[in-house]
C-alpha positions in Angstrom: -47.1 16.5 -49.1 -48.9 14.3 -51.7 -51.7 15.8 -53.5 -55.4 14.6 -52.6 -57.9 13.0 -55.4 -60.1 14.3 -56.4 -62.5 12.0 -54.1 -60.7 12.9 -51.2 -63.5 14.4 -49.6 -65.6 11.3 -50.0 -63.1 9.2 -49.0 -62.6 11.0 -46.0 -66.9 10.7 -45.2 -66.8 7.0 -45.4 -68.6 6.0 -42.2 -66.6 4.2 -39.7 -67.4 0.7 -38.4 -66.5 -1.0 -34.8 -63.9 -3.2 -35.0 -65.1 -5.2 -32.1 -69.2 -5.0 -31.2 -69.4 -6.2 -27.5 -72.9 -6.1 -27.0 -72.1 -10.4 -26.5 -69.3 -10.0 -24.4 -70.6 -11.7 -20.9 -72.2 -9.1 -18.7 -70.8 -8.3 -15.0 -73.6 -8.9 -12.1 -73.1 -5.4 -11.0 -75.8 -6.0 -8.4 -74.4 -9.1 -7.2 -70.8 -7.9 -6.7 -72.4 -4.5 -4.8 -74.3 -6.4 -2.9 -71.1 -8.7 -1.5 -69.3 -5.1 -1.3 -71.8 -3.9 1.4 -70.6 -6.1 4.0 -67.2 -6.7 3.4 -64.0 -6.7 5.6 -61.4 -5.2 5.1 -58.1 -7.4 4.9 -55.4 -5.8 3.8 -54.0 -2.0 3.3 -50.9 -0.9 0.8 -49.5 2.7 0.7 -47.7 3.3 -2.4 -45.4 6.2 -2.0 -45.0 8.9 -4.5 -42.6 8.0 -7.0 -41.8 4.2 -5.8 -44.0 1.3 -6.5 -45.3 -1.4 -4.2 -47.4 -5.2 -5.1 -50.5 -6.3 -3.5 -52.3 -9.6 -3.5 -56.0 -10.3 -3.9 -58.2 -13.3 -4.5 -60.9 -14.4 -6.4 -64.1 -13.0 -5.1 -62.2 -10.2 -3.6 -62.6 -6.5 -4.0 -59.2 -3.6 -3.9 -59.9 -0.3 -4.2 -57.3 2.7 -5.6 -57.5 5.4 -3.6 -56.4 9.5 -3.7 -55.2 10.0 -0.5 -53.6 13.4 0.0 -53.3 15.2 -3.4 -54.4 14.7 -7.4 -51.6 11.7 -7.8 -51.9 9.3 -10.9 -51.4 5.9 -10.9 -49.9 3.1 -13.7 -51.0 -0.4 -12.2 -50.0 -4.1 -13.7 -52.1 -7.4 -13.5 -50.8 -11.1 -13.4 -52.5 -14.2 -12.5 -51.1 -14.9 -9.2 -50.7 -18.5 -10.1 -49.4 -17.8 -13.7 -47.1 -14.9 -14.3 -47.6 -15.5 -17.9 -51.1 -14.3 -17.7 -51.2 -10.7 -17.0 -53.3 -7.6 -18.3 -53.6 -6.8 -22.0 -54.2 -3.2 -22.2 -54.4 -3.4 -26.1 -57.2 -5.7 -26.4 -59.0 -4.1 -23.4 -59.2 -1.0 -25.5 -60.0 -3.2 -28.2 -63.5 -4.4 -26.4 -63.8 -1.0 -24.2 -62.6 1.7 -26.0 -59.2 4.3 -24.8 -60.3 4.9 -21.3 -62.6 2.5 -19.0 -65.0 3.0 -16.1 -67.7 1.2 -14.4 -69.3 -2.3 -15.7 -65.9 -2.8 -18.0 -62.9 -5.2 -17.6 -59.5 -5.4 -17.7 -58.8 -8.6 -19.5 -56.0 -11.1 -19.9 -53.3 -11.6 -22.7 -53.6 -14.6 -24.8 -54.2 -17.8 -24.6 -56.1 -16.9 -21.7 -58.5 -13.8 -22.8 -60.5 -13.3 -19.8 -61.7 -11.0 -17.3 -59.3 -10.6 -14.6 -61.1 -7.4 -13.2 -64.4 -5.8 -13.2 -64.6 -2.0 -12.2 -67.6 -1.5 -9.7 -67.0 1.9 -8.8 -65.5 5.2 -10.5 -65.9 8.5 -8.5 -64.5 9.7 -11.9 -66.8 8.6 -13.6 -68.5 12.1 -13.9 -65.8 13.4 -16.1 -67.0 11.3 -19.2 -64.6 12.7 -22.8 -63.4 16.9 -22.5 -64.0 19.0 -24.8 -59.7 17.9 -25.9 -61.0 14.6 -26.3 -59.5 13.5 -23.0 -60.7 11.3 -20.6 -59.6 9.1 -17.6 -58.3 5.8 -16.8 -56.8 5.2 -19.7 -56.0 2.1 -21.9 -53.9 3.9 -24.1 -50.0 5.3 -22.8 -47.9 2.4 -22.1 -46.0 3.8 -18.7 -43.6 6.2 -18.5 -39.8 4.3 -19.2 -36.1 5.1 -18.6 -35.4 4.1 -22.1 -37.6 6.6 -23.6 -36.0 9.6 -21.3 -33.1 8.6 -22.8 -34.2 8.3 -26.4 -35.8 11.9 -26.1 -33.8 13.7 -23.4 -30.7 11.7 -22.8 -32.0 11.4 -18.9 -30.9 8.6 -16.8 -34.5 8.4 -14.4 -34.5 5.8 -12.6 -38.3 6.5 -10.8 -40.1 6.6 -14.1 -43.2 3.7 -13.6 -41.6 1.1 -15.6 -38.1 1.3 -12.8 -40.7 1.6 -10.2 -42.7 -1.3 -11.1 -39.9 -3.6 -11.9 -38.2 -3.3 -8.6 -41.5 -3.5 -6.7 -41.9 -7.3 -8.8 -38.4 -7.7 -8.0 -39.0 -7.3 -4.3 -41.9 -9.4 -4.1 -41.1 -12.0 -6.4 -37.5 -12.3 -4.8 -35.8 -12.1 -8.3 -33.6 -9.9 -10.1 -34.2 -6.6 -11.5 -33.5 -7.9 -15.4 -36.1 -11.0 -14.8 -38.5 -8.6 -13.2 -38.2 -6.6 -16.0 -39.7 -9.1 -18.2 -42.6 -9.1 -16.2 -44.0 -5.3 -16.9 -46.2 -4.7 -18.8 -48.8 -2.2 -20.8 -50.3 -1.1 -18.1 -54.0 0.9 -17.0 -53.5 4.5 -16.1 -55.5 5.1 -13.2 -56.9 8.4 -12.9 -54.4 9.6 -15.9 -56.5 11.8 -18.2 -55.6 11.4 -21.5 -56.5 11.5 -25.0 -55.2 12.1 -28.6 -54.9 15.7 -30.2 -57.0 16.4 -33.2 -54.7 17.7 -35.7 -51.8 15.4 -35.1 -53.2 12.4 -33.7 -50.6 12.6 -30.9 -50.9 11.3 -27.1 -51.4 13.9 -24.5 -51.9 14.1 -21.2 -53.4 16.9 -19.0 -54.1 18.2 -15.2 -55.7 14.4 -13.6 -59.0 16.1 -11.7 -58.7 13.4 -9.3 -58.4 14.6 -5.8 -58.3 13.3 -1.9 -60.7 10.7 -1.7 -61.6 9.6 -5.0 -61.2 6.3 -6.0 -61.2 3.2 -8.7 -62.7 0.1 -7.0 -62.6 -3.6 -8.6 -63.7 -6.8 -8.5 -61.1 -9.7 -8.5 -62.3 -12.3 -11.2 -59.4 -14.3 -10.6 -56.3 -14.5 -7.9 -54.7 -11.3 -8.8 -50.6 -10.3 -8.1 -51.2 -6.6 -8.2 -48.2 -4.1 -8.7 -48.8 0.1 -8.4 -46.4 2.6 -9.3 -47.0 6.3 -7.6 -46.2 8.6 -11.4 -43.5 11.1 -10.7 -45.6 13.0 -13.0 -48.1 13.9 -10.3 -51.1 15.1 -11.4 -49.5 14.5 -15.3 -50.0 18.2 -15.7 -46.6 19.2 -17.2 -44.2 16.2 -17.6 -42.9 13.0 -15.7 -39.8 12.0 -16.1 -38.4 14.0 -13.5 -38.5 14.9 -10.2 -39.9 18.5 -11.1 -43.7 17.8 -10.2 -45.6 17.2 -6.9 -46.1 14.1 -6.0 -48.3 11.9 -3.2 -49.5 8.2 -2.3 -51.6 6.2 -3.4 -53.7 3.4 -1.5 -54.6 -0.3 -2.1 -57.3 -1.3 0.3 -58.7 -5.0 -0.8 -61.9 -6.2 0.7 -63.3 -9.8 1.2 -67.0 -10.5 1.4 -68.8 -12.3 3.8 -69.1 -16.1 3.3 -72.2 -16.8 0.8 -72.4 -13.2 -0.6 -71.6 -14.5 -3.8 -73.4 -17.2 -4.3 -73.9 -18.2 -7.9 -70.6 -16.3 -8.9 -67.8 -18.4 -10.6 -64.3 -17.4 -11.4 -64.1 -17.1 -15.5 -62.7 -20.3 -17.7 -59.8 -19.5 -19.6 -60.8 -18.7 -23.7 -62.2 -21.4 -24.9 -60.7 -21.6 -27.9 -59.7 -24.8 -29.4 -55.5 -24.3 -30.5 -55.4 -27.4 -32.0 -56.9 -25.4 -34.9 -54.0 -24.3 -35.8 -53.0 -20.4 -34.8 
């Protein structure tokens, strides 16, 4: 180990800054989209069974809801423009602008060119939990899904139901292409109900017992025409491990929800980024 200066201590108090202020990022109408919620229909209903993954569709204007439905179950769930496959959820800058986990009011936004809000979060029955005394939290921004390739790296495992396998045959399916171009679809992905955080003395990702239970849920708003895709964790509740078929596991639910005509009047799907590319990059 190298050996501090003698200004290490100072160094160390430096105060820290915020990489990305968002007090000018463009503010959800919460009461507007709660408003369209109340009288909503539903339209459509997805059960994702434990382990496997299944795709849903929603449209702009539209509301889908994440349910716990029969025991603490976490979730990894992937965005694309429905239109655009090459647009899909950036995890990394959404905990750029939001922080490691996210919860009511904040967005999951889009990869570049595009950087926009594809999804609002208008209700968290989790949102109680707030940051543990470990640090952890839920809904996290952070873990990238659990992978075959990295059970084999550590463990020499050949999974095949770890979220990244589930997700890519669930595009697969619905997409009516082959597993390898499916593949290149997956992405970075939100960990619903996942609590997270990073230890203290190593800085190293950990996961712990989701409190999630039977009836909680994580409820959006669909800022543009979404091709959704859940995978069921074969981690369970993440309380021990996942890539294996060691823990409990149960369903989840996509329910999506379309307002009556008018509810949303004034409300306008975002503009892709404006910025001008022919700025150079």
């Amino acid at each position: 180990m190298s050996q501090a200066p003698a200004d290490a201590a100072a160094r160390r108090a430096v105060a820290p800054v915020i990489c990305y202020p968002n007090d000018t990022l463009p503010v959800p109408d919460l009461a507007l989209y709660a408003a369209a919620r109340e009288g909503a229909e539903k339209i459509a209903e997805v059960v994702v069974l434990p382990r496997e993954a299944a795709c849903f569709r929603v449209g702009a204007g539209e509301f889908f809801r994440i349910s716990s439905v029969e025991g603490p179950q976490v979730g990894d769930l992937n965005l694309w423009n429905a239109d655009d496959l090459t647009e899909r959820f950036y995890s990394g800058k959404t905990r750029a602008l939001h922080g490691t986990h996210v919860t009511r009011g904040e967005r999951l936004w889009s990869s570049f060119p595009h950087l926009r809000a594809m999804a609002t979060i208008v209700a968290d029955t989790l949102e109680w939990y707030g940051i543990d005394d470990f640090g952890g939290s839920v809904h996290d921004v952070i873990g990238t899904r659990c992978d075959p390739y990295t059970g084999n790296l550590l463990s020499g495992v050949q999974y095949h139901h770890c979220c990244h396998s589930n997700l890519t045959r669930a595009v697969a399916e619905e997409l009516g292409v082959s597993l390898t171009e499916a593949e290149g679809h997956v992405h970075d992905v939100l960990n619903v109900f996942m609590c997270t955080g990073f230890t203290r003395d190593t800085g190293q990702y950990f996961m712990k017992a989701s409190p999630v239970r039977p009836g909680d849920y994580l409820e959006f708003f669909a800022e543009i025409d979404l091709l959704g895709a859940l995978s069921a964790c074969p981690g369970g509740d993440c309380s021990a491990e996942h890539t294996s078929d060691s823990a409990a596991c149960y369903p989840l639910m996509v329910e999506v929800f379309r307002p009556v005509a008018g509810a949303l009047r004034g409300w306008q799907s975002p503009a892709r980024n404006g910025y001008d590319r022919s700025h150079g990059r």
